[in-house]
VOGU-3710 file (C-alpha; in Angstrom, 3 decimals, decimal comma):
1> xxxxxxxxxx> -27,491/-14,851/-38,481  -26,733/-16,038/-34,634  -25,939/-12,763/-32,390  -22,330/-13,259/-30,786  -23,094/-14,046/-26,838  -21,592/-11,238/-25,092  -18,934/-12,727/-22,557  -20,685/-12,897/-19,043  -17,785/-11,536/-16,447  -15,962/-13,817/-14,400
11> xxxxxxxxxx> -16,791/-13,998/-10,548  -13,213/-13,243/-9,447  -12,603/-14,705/-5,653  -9,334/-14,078/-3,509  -7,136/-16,804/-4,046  -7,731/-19,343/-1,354  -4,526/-20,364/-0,486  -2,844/-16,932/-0,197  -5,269/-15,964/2,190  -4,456/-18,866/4,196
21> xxxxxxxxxx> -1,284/-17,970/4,328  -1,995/-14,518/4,897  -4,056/-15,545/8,056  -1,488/-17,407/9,557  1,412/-14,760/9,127  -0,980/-11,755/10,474  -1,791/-14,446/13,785  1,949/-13,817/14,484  2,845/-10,429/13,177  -0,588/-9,393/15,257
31> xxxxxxxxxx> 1,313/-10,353/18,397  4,544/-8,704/18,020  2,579/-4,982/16,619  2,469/-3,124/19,836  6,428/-3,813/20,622  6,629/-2,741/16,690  5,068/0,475/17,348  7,193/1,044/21,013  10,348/0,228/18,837  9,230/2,335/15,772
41> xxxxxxxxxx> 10,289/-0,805/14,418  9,054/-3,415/12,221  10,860/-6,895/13,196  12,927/-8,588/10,528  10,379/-11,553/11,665  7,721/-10,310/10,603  9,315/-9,554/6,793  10,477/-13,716/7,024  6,749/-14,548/7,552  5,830/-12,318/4,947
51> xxxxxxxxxx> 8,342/-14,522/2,852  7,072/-17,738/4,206  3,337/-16,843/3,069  4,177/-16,149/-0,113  3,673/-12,343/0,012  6,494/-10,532/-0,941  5,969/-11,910/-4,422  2,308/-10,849/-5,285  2,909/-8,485/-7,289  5,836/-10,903/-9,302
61> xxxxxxxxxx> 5,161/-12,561/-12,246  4,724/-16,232/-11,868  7,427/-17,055/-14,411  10,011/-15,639/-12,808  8,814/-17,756/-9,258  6,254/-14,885/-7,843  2,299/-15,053/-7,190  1,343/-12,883/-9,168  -2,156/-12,142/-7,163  -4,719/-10,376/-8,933
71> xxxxxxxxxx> -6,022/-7,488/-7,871  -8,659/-9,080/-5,719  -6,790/-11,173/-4,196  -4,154/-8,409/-3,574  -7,119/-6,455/-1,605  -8,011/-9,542/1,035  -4,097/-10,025/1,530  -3,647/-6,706/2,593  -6,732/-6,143/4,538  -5,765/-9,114/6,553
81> xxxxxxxxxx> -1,892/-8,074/7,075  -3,173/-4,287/7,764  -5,446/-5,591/10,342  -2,925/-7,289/12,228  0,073/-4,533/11,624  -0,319/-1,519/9,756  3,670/-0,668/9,965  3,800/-4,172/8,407  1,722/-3,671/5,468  3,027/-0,175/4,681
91> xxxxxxxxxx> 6,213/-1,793/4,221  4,754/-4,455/2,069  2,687/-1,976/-0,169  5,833/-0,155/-0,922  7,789/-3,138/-1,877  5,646/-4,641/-4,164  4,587/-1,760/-5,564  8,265/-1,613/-6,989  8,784/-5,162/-7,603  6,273/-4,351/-10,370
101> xxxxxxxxxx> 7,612/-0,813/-11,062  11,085/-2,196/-11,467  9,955/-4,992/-14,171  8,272/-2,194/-16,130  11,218/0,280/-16,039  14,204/-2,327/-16,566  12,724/-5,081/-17,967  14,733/-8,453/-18,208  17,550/-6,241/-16,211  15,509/-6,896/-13,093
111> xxxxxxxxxx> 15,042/-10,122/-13,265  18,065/-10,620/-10,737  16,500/-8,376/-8,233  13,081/-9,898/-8,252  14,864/-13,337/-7,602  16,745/-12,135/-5,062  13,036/-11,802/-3,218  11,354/-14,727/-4,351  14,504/-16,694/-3,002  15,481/-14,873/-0,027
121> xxxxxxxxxx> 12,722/-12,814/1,163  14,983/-9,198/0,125  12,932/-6,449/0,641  12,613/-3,449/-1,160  12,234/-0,018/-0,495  12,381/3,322/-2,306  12,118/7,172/-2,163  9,238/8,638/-4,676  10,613/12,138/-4,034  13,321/13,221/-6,369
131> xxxxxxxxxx> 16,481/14,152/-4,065  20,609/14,064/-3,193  22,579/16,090/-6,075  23,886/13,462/-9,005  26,207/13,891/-11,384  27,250/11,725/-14,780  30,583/9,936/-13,901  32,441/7,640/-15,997  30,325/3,787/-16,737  27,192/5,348/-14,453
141> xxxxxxxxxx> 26,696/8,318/-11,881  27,963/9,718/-8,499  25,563/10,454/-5,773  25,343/12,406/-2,819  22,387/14,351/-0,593  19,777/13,443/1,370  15,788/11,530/0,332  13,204/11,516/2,845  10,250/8,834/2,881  12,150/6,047/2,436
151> xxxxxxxxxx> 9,352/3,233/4,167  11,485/-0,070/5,506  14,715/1,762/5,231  16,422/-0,130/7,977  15,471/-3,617/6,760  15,421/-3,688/3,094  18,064/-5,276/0,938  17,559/-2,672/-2,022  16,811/0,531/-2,451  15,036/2,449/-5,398
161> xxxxxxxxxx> 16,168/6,343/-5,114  14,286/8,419/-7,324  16,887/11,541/-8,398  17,216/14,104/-11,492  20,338/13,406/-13,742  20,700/16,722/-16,921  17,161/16,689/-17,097  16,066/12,898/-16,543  14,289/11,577/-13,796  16,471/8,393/-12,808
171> xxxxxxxxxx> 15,712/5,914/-10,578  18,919/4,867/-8,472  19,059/0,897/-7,315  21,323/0,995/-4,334  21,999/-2,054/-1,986  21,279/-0,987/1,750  24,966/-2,122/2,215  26,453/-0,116/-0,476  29,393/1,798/1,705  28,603/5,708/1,985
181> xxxxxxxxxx> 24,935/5,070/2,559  23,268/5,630/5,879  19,843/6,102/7,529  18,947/8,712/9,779  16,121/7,942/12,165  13,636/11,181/11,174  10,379/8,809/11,492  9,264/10,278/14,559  5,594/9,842/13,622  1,986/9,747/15,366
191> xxxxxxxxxx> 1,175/6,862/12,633  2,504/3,692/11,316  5,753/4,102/13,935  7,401/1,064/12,906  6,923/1,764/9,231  10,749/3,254/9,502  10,029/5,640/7,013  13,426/7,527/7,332  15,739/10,062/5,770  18,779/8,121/3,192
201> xxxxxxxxxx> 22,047/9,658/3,138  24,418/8,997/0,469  27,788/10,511/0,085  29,868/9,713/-2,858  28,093/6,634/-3,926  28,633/5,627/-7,380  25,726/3,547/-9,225  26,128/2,251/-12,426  24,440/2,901/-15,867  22,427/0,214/-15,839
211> xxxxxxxxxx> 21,537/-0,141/-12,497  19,484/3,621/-12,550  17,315/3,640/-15,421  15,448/6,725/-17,072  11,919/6,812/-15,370  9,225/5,413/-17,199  5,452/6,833/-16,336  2,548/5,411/-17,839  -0,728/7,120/-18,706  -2,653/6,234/-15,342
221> xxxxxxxxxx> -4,742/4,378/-17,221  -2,155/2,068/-18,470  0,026/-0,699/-17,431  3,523/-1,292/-16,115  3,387/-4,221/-17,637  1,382/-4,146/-20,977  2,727/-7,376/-22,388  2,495/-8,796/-18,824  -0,030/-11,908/-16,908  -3,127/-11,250/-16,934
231> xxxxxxxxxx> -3,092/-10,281/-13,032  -0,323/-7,708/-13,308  -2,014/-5,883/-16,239  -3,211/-3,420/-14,489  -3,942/0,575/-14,834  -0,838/2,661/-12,677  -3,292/3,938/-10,680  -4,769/0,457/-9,565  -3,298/1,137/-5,901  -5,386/-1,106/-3,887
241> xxxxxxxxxx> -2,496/-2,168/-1,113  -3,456/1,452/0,837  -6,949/1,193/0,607  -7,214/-2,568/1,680  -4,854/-1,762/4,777  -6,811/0,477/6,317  -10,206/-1,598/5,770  -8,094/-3,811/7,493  -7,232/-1,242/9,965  -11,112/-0,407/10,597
251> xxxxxxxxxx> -12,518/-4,247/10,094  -9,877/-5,155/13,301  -11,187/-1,952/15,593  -14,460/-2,534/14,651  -14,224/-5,919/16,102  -11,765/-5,528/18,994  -14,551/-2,425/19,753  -17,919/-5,091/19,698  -15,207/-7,251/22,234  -14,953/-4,387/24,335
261> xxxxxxxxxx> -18,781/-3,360/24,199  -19,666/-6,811/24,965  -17,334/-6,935/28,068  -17,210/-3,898/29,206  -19,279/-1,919/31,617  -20,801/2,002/31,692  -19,540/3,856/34,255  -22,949/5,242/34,812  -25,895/2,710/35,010  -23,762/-0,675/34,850
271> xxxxxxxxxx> -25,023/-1,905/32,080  -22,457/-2,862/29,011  -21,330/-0,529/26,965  -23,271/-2,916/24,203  -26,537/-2,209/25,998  -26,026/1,745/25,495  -28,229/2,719/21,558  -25,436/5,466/21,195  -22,675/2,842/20,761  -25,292/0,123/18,925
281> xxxxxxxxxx> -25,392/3,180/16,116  -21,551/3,926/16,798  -20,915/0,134/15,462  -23,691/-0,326/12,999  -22,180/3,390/10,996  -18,834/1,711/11,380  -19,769/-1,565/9,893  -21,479/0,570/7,033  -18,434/2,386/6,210  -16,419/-0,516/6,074
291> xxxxxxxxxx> -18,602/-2,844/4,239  -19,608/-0,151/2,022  -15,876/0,740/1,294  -15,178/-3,122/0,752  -17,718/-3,496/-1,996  -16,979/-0,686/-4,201  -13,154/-1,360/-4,176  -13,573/-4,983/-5,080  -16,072/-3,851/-7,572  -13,581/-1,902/-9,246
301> xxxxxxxxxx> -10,822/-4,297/-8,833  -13,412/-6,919/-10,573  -13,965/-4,651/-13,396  -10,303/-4,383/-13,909  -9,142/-7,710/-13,470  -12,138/-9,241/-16,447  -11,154/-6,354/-18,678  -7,833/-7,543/-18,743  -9,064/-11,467/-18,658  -10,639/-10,257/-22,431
311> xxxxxxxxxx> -7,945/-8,344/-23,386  -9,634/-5,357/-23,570  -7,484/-2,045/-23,491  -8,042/0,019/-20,347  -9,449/3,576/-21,096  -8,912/6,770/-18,478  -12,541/6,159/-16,893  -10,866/2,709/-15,228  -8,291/4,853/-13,363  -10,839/7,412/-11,923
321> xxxxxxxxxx> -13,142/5,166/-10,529  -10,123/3,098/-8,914  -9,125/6,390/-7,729  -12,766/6,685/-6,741  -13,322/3,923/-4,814  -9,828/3,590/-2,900  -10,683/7,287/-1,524  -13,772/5,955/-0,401  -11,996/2,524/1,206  -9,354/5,241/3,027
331> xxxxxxxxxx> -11,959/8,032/3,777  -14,690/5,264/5,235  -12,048/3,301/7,255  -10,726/6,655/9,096  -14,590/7,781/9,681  -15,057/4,480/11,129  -12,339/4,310/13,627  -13,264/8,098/14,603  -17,071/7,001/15,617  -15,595/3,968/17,362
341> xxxxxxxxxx> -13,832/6,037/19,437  -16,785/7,138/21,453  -17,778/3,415/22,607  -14,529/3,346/23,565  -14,452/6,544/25,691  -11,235/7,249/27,746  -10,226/3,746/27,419  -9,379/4,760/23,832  -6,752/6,888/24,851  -4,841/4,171/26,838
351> xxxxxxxxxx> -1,991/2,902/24,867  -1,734/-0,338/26,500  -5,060/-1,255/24,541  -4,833/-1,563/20,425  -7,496/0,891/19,980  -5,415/3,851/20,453  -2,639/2,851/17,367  -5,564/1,790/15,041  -6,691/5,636/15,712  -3,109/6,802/14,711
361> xxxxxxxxxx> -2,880/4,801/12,026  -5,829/4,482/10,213  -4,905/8,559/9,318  -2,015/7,534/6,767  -4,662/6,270/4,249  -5,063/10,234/3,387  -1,638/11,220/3,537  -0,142/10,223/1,329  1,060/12,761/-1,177  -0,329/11,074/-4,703
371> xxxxxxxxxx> -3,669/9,648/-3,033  -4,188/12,851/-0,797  -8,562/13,384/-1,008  -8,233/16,757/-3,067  -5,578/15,505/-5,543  -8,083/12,356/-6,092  -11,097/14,658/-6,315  -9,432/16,896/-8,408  -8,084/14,528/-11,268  -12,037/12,899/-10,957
381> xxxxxxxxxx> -13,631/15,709/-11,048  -11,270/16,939/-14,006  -12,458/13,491/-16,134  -16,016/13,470/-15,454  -16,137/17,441/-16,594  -14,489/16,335/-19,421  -10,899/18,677/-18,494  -7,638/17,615/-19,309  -5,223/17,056/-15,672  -2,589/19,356/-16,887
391> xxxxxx> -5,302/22,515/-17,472  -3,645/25,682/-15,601  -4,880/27,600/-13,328  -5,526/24,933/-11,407  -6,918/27,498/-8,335  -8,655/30,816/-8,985
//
């Protein structure tokens, strides 16, 4: 009897022309960044060349006219996108991070909301943290209070407002335009200042039935979309869009930094900044961290990606070590950008240079509140001991 050939993995590569694209949007978005961070304000240009390249739709089924990138390919999009803007790709990750919640949650009822952005570019954006008081009202509910963390507030077409309804966590679709709605400017950050990560308002806003479905949370291990293409069948916790930003964030001061170091003078000694060993081991740990960071998240993403090319079903150790290594990609990129800062000096401090907002900004990749470093250590540490996530006392 012939032994069945076990199926060799497939070399999964970042889809060429994507990252073309991709290249050529973050040449332009690149130039308009440090007026973006003045402003606190990313441009609607940069969300039409977003559109143009084909990204707002990654994370869209190709049936109903998206990309549908793998999660590879998903990694070198937003690496290059971060690099150029990191307000830019924060507003990116949070869109398509709901064009693909919103397909698992309403199913064929989304459909006209994911067209809306493959045909005109709409942008979404949506508040994770349950807020605003809502009641049941006649055909739907009635809506009014405040939710904070809204990223791309003042340019998105939609809105996804996470609220509790008699028990149920609902999650409110609400155009931008929808009368009683306004934004107040609270995103008065250090990082990612044109991210526009304000406050919503509504007052009196009705939303119907079927436009604010029950929330629907998957096991992290499983998919949104279970019955989905291949690329989209991903594990919840496959997050790569923060992870690949900030190695984007790092990769571009790591090379504006060699620029400098190259060009640049000591002010003791005359020599170049490049000629100093302090700053030659400054770059070489920052390279490390970022290449090292690199490789283990497109490991994982690999892994992923050919287990759901054989239709294999995902089990909890493929969410930890995605958790694993995008903590690494976010931890690595910020301990990069910190060493950096000492072949910069006191020119890193100037704000006319790009240094100084890749030093601000590099510090979301840990801030967020469901990838913080101790949640993530905690939930891996919990499933290589072998302890279920919900065990209390969680401190002693």
């Amino acid at each position: 009897m012939v032994a069945k050939k076990e199926q060799l993995p497939v070399l999964i590569e970042p889809r060429e022309e994507l990252v073309r694209a991709a290249k050529q949007a973050a040449a332009r978005i690149a130039e308009r960044a440090p007026e973006a961070d003045r402003q606190r304000r990313v441009p609607v240009e940069n969300i039409r060349d977003l559109h143009d390249a084909g990204l707002l739709t990654v994370a869209i089924p190709a049936d109903l006219g998206g990309n549908e990138a793998d999660l590879v390919t998903q990694i070198a999009l937003y690496e290059i996108i971060g690099g150029a803007c990191a307000s830019t790709a924060w507003v990116m990750g949070n869109h398509s991070v709901f064009c693909n919640r919103a397909l698992g949650m309403m199913g064929d009822g989304a459909h006209s909301l994911l067209k809306d952005v493959v045909e005109r570019g709409s942008l979404i954006s949506h508040a994770a943290i349950p807020g605003g008081d809502t009641k049941p009202a006649p055909g739907g509910f009635i809506a009014t209070g405040r939710w904070p963390f809204v990223s791309g507030s003042n340019i998105s077409t939609w809105m996804f407002l996470s609220t509790m309804v008699d028990g149920d966590n609902r999650w409110m679709l609400v155009p931008t335009c929808q009368p009683g709605l306004t934004i107040e400017e609270t995103w008065l950050s250090m990082s990612a200042r044109g991210s526009m990560t304000n406050d919503v308002l509504l007052d009196q806003v009705f939303v119907a039935e079927d436009m604010a479905p029950v929330a629907v949370l998957p096991a992290a291990h499983e998919s949104w979309l279970p019955n989905g293409p291949v690329a989209l069948k991903v594990p919840t916790k496959a997050r790569v869009w923060m992870s690949a930003m900030m190695l984007g964030v790092a990769q571009t001061a790591l090379d504006e930094t060699i620029k400098f170091g190259k060009t640049h003078s000591m002010t003791l000694g005359g020599g170049t900044r490049g000629s100093m060993p302090g700053n030659q081991f400054a770059v070489a740990d920052a390279a490390m961290w970022v290449e090292s960071g690199r490789a283990f998240l497109i490991q994982e993403a690999r892994s992923i990606t050919n287990k759901a090319i054989a239709g294999e079903d995902f089990v909890p150790m493929d969410a930890s070590r995605m958790e694993m290594a995008g903590l690494v990609a976010r931890e690595n990129a910020q301990k990069a950008v910190d060493r950096l800062f000492g072949v910069r000096g006191a020119h890193g401090l100037y704000e006319r240079d790009n240094f100084e907002r890749h030093y601000r900004d590099v510090r979301m990749g840990t801030l967020h509140a469901v990838s913080t470093p101790d949640l993530v250590r905690e939930e891996v540490g919990k499933h290589l001991f072998g302890v279920p996530l919900d065990t209390q006392p969680r401190w002693v």
